[in-house]
Each structure stands twice: as C-alpha cells, then as structure tokens.
N, CA, C and O atoms as a GROMACS GRO file, in nm:
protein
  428
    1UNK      N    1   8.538 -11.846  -9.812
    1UNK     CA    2   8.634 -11.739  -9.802
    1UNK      C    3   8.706 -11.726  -9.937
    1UNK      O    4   8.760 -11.824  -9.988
    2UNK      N    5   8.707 -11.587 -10.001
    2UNK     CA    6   8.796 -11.600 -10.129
    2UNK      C    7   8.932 -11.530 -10.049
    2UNK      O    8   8.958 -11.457  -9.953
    3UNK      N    9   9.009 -11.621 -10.180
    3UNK     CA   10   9.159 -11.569 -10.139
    3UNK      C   11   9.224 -11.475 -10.251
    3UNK      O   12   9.189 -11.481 -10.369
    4UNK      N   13   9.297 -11.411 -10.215
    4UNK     CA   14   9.326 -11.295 -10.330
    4UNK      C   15   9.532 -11.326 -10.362
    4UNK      O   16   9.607 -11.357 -10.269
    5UNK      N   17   9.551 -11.317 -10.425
    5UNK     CA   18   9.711 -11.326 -10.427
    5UNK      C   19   9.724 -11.159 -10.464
    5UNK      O   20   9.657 -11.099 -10.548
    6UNK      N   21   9.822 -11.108 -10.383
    6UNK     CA   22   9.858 -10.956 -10.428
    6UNK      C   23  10.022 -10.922 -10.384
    6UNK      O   24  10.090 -10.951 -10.286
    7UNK      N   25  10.049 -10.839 -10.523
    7UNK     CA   26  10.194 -10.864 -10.506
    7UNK      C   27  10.222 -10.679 -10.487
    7UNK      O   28  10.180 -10.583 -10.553
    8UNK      N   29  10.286 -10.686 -10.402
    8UNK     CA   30  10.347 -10.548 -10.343
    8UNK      C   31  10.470 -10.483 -10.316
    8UNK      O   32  10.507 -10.393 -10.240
    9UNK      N   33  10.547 -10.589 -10.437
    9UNK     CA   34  10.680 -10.527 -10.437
    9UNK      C   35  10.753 -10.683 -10.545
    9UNK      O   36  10.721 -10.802 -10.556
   10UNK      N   37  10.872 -10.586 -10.612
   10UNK     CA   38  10.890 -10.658 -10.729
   10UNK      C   39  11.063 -10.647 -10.691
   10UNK      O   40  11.092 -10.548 -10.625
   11UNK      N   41  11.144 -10.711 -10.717
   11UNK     CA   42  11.317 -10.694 -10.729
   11UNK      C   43  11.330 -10.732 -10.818
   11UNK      O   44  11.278 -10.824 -10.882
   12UNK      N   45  11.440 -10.630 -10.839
   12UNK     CA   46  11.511 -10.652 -10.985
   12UNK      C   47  11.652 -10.656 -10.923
   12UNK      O   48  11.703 -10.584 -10.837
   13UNK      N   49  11.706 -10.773 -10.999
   13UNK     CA   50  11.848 -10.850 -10.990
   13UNK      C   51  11.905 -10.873 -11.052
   13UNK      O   52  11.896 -10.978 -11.115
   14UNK      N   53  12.036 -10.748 -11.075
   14UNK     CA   54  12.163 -10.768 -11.231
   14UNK      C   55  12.263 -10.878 -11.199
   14UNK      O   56  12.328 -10.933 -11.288
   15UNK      N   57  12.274 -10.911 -11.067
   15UNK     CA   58  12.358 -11.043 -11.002
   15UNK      C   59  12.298 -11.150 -11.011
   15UNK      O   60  12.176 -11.148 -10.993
   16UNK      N   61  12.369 -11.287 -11.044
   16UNK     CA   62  12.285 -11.408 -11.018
   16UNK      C   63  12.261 -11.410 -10.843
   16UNK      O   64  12.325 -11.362 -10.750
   17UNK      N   65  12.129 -11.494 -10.853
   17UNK     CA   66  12.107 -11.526 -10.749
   17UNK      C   67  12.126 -11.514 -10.587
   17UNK      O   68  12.070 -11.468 -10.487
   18UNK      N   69  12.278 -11.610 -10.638
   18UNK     CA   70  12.332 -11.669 -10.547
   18UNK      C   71  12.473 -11.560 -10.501
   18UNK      O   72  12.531 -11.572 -10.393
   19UNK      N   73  12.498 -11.488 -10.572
   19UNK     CA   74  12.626 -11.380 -10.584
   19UNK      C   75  12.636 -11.326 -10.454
   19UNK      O   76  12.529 -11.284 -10.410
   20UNK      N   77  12.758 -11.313 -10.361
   20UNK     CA   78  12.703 -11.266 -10.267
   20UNK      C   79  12.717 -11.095 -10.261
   20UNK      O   80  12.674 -11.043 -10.157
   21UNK      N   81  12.769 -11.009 -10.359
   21UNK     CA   82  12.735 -10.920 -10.384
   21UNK      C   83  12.561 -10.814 -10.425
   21UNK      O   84  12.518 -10.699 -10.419
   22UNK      N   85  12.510 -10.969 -10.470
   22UNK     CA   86  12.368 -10.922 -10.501
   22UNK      C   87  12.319 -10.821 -10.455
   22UNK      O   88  12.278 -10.734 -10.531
   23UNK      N   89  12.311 -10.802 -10.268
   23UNK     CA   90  12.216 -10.693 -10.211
   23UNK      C   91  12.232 -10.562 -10.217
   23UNK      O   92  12.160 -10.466 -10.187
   24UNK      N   93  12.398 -10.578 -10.286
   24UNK     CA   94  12.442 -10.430 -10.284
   24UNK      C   95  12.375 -10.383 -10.442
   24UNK      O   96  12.384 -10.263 -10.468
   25UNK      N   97  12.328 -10.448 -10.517
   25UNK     CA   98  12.315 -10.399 -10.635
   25UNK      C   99  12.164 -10.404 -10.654
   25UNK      O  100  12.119 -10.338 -10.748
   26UNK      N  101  12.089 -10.463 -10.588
   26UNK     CA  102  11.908 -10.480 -10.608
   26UNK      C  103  11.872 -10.334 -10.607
   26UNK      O  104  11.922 -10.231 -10.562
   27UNK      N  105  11.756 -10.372 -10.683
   27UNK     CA  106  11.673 -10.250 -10.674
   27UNK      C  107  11.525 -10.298 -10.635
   27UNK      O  108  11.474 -10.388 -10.700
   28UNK      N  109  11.468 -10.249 -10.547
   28UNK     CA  110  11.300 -10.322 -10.528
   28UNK      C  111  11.235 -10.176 -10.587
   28UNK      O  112  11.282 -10.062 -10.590
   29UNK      N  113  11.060 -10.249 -10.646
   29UNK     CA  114  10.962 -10.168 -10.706
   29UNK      C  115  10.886 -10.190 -10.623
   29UNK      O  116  10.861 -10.310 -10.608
   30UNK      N  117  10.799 -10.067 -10.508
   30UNK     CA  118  10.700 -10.092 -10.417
   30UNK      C  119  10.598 -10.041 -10.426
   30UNK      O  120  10.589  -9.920 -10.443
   31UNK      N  121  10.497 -10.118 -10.419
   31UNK     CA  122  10.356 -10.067 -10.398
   31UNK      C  123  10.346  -9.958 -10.311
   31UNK      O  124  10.377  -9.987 -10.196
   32UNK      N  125  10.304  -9.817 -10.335
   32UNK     CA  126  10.289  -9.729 -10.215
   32UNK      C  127  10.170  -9.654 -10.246
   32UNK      O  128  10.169  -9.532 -10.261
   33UNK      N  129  10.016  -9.774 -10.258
   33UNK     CA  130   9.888  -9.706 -10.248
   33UNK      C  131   9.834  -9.661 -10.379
   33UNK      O  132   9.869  -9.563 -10.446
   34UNK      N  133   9.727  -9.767 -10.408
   34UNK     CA  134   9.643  -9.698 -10.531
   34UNK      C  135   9.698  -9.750 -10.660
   34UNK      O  136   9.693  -9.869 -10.692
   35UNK      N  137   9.754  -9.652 -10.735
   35UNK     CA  138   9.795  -9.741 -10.866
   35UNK      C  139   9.941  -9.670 -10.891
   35UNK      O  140   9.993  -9.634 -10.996
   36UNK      N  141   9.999  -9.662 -10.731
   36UNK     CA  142  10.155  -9.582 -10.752
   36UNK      C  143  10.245  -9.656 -10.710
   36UNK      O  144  10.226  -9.726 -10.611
   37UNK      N  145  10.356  -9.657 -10.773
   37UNK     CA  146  10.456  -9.762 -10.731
   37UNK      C  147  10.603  -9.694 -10.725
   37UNK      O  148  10.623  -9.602 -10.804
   38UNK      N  149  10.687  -9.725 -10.652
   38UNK     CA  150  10.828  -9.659 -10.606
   38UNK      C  151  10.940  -9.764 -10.644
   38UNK      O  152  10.933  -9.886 -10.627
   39UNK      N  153  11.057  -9.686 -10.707
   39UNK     CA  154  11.179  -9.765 -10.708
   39UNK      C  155  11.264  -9.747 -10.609
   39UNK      O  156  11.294  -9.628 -10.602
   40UNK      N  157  11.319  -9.816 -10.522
   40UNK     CA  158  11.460  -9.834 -10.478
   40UNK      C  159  11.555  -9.913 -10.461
   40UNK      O  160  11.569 -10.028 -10.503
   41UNK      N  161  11.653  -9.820 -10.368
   41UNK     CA  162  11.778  -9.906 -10.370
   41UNK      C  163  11.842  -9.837 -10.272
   41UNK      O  164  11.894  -9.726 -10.276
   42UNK      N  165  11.831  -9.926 -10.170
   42UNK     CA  166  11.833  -9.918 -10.028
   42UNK      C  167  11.762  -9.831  -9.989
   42UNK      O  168  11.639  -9.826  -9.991
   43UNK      N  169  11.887  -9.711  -9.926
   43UNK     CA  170  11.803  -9.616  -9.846
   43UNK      C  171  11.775  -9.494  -9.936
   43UNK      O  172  11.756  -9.385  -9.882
   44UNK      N  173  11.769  -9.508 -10.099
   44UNK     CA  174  11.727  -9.445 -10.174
   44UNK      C  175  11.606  -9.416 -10.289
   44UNK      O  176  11.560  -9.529 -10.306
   45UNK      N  177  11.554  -9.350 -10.351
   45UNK     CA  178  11.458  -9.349 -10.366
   45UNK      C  179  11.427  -9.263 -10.530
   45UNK      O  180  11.407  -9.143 -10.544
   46UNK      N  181  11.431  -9.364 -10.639
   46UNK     CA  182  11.443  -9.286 -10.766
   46UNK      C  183  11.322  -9.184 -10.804
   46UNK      O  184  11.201  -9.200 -10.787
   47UNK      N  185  11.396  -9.071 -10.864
   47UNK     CA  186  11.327  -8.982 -10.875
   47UNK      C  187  11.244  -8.945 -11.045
   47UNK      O  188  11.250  -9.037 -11.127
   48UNK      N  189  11.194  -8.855 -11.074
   48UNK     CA  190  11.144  -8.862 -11.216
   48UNK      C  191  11.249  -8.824 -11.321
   48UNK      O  192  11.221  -8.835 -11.440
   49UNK      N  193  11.371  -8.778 -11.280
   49UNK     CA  194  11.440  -8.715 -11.340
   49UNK      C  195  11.522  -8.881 -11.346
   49UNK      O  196  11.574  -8.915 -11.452
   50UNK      N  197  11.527  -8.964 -11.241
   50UNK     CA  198  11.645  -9.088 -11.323
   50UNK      C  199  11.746  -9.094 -11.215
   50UNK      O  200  11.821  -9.190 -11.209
   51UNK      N  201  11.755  -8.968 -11.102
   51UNK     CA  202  11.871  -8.973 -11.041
   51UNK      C  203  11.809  -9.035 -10.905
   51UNK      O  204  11.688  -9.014 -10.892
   52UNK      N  205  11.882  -9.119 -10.786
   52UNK     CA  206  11.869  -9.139 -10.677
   52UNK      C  207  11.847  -9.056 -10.568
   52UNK      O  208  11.953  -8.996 -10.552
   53UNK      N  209  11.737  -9.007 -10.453
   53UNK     CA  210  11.733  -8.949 -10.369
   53UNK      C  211  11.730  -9.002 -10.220
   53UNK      O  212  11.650  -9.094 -10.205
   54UNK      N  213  11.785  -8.973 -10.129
   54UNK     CA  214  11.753  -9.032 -10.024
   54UNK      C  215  11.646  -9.036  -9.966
   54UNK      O  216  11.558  -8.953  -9.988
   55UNK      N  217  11.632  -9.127  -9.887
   55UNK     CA  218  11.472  -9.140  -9.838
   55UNK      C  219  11.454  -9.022  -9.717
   55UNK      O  220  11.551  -8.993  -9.646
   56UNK      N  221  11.352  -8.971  -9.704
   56UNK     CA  222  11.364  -8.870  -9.583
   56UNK      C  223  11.301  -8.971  -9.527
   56UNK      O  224  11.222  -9.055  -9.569
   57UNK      N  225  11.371  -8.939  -9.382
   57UNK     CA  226  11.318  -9.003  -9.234
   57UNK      C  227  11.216  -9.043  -9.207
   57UNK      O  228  11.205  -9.156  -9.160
   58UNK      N  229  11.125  -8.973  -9.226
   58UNK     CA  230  10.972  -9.000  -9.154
   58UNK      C  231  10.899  -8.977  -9.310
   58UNK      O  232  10.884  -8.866  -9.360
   59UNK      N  233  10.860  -9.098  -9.369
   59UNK     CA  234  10.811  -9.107  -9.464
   59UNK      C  235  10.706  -9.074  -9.460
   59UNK      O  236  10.658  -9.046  -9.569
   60UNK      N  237  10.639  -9.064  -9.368
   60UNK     CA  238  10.467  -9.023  -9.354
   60UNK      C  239  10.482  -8.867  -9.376
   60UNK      O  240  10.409  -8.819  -9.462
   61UNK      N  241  10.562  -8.788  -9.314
   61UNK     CA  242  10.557  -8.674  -9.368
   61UNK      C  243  10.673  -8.614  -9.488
   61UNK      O  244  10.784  -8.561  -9.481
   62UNK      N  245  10.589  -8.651  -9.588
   62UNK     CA  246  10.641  -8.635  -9.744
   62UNK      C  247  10.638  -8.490  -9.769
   62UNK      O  248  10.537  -8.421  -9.753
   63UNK      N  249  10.743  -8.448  -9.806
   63UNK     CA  250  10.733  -8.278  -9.854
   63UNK      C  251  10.666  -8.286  -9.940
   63UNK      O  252  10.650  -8.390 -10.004
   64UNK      N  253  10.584  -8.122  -9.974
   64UNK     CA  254  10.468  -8.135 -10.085
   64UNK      C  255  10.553  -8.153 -10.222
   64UNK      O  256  10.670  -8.115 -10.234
   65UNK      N  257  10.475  -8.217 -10.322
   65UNK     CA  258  10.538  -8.303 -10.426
   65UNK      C  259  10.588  -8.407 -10.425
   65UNK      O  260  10.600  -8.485 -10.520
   66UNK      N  261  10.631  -8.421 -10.295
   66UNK     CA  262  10.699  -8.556 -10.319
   66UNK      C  263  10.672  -8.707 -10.390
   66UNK      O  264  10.758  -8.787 -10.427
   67UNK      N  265  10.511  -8.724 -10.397
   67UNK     CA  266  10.468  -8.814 -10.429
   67UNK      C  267  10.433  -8.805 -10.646
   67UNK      O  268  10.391  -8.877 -10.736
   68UNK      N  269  10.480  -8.685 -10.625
   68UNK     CA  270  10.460  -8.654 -10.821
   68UNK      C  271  10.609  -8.683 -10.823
   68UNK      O  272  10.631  -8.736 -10.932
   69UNK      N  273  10.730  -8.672 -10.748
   69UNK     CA  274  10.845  -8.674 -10.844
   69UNK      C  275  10.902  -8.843 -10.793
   69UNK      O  276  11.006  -8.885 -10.844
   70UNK      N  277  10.841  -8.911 -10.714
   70UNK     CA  278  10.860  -9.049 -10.672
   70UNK      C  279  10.778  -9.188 -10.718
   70UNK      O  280  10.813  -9.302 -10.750
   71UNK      N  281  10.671  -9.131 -10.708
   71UNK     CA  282  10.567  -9.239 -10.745
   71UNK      C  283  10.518  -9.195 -10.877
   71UNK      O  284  10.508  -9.085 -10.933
   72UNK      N  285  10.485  -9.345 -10.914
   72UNK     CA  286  10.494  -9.385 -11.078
   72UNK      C  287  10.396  -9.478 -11.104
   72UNK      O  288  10.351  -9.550 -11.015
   73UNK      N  289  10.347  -9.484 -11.254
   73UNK     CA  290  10.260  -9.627 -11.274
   73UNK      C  291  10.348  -9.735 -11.294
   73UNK      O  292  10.460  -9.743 -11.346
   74UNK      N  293  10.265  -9.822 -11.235
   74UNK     CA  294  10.383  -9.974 -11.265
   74UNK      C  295  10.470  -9.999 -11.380
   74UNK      O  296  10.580 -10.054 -11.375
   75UNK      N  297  10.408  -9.952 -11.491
   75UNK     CA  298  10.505 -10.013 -11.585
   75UNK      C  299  10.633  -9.903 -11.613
   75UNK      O  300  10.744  -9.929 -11.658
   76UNK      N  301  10.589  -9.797 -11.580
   76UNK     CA  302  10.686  -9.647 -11.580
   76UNK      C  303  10.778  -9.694 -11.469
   76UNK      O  304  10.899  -9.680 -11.481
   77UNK      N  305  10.734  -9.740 -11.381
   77UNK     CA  306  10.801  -9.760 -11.197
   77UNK      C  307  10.951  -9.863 -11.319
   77UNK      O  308  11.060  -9.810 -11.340
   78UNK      N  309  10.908 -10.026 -11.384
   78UNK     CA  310  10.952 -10.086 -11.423
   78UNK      C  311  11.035 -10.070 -11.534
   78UNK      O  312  11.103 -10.169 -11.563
   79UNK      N  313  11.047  -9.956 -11.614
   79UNK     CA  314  11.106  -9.929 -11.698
   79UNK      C  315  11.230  -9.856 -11.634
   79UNK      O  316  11.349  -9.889 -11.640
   80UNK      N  317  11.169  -9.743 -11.568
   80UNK     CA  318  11.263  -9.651 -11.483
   80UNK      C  319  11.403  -9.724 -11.416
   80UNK      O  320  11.517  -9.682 -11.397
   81UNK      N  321  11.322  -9.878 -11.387
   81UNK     CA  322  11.437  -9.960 -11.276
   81UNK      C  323  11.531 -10.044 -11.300
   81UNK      O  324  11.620 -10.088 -11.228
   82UNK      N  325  11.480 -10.078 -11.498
   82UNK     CA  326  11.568 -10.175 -11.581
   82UNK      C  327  11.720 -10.064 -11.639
   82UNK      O  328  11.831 -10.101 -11.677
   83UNK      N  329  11.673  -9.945 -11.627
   83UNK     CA  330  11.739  -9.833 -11.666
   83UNK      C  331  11.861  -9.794 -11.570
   83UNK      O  332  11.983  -9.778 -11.582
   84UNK      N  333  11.782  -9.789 -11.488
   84UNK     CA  334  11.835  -9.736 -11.332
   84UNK      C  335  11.971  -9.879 -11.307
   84UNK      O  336  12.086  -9.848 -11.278
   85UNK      N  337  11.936 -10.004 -11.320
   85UNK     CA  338  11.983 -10.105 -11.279
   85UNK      C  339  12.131 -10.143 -11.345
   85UNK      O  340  12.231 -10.195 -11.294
   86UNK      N  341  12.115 -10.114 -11.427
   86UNK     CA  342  12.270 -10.067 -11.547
   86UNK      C  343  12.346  -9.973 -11.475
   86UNK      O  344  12.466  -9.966 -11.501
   87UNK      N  345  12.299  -9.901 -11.391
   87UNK     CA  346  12.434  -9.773 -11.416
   87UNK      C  347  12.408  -9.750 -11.175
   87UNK      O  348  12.473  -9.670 -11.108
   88UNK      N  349  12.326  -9.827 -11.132
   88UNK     CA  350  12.412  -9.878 -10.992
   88UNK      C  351  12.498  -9.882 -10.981
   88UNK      O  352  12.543  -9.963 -11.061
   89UNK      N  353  12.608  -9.820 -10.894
   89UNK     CA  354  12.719  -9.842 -10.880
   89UNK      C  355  12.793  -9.841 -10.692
   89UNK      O  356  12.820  -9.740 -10.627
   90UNK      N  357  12.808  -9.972 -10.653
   90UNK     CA  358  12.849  -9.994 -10.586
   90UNK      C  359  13.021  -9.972 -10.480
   90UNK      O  360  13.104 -10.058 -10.510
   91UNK      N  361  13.045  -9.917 -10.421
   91UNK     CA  362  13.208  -9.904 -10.410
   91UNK      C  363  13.286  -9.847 -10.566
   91UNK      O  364  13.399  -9.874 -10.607
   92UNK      N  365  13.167  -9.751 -10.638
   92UNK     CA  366  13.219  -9.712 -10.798
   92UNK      C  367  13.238  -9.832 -10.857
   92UNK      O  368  13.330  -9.840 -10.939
   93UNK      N  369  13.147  -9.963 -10.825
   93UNK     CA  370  13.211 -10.021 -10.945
   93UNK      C  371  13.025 -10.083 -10.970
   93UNK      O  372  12.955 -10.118 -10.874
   94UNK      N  373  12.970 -10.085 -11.134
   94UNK     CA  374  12.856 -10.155 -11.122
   94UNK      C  375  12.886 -10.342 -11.123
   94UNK      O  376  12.995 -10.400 -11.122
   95UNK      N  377  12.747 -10.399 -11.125
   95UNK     CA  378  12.747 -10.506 -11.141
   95UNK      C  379  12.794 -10.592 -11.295
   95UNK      O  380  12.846 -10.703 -11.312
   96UNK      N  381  12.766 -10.527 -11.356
   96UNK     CA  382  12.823 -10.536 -11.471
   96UNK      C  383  12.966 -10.548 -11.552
   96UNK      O  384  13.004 -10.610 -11.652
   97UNK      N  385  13.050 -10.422 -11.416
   97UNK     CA  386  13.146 -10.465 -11.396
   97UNK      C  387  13.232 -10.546 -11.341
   97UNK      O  388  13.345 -10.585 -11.370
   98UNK      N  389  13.169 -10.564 -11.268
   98UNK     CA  390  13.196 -10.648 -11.118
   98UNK      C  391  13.185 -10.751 -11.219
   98UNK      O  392  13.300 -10.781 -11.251
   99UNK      N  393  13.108 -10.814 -11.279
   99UNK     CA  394  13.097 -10.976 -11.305
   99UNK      C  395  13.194 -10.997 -11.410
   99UNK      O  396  13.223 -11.113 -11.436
  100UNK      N  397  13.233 -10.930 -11.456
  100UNK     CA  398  13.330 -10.877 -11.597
  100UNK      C  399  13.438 -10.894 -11.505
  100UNK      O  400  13.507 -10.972 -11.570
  101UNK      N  401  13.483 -10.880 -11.430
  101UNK     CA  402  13.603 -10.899 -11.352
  101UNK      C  403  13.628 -11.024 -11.288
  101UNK      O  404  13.744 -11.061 -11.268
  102UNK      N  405  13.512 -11.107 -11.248
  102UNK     CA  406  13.553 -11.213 -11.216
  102UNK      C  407  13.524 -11.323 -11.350
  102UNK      O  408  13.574 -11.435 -11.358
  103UNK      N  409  13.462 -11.280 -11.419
  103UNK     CA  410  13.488 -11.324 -11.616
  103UNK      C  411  13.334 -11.430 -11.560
  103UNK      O  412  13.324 -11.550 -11.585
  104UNK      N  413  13.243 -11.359 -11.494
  104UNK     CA  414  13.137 -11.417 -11.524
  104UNK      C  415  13.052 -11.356 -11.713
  104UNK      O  416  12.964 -11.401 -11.786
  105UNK      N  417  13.134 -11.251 -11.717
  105UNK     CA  418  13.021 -11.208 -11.838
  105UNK      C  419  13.142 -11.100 -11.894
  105UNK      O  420  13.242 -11.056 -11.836
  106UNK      N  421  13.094 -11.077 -12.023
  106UNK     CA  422  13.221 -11.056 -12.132
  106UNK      C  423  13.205 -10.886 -12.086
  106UNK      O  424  13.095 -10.851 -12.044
  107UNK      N  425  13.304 -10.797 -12.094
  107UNK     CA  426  13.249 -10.651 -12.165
  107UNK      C  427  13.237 -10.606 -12.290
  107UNK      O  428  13.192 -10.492 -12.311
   0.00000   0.00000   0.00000
C-alpha cells in the first residue's frame, strides 16, 4: 500500500501560539479542488481585490464567478494572506496592536 501525505489547508498565525486571542486573528489557506486554493478568516472569504467577503451559505451553489474572484494558486492564495494578516482587525484593534499593548512587541 503506498501512502501519500497531502496537505489541505495551511494557517497563518500573527499571535504566538499559545495567545488566547489567536483564533480571532488566524487566517486559514484551503485547498478547494485542483490547483485552487482559498483564504480565510472565519466566516469570511478573501477576495481578488484584498478585501474580505462573507461566505454565502450554501457553498455548493457559488454565484457565477465566484470561483475567479476567490480561488487562487497557492503561492498567490499565500501572499494574498501574509498581506491580508497585517491589517485583520479584531474588536478594531489588529494583532499587532494588541501585542503592542500588552508590550509583547514594540510599535
């Protein structure tokens, strides 16, 4: 039997670890078929333009386009999310700030 390792989703984390703020600030990169990959953050869903969209309900039925202004090649998906991950903003405040306030990290 061969075994395959396959990875189908990537997080990106501006919080350490252990922070318990972390979940509010992740962003996951998902495999969604073929050689296309999706950013989010939570119940949102980055678009080509950079800005956040919400996820519609029933993902199986995607309005037409939807999959040109959502899905991305991996390394586009990954660039998009290091970008994106800076300017999250939680309760208006990012992580960046947030850690700057408790003097984990300088501004």
């Amino acid at each position: 039997m061969d075994l395959t390792i396959e990875v189908d989703r990537y997080v990106i984390g501006v919080m350490p670890r252990d922070h318990v703020m972390r979940p509010f600030y992740e962003l996951a990169i998902e495999w969604r078929g073929g050689t296309k990959w999706a950013v989010f953050w939570g119940n949102h869903i980055l678009n080509s333009d950079g800005n956040w969209d919400v996820m519609p309900v029933n993902i199986a039925k995607e309005p037409e386009g939807y999959a040109g202004r959502h899905y991305f090649a991996l390394h586009t998906a990954f660039n998009m999310a290091l970008i994106a991950a800076r300017t999250v903003r939680f309760r208006d405040v990012t992580a960046e700030e947030l850690l700057a306030r408790e003097g984990l990290v300088q501004e």
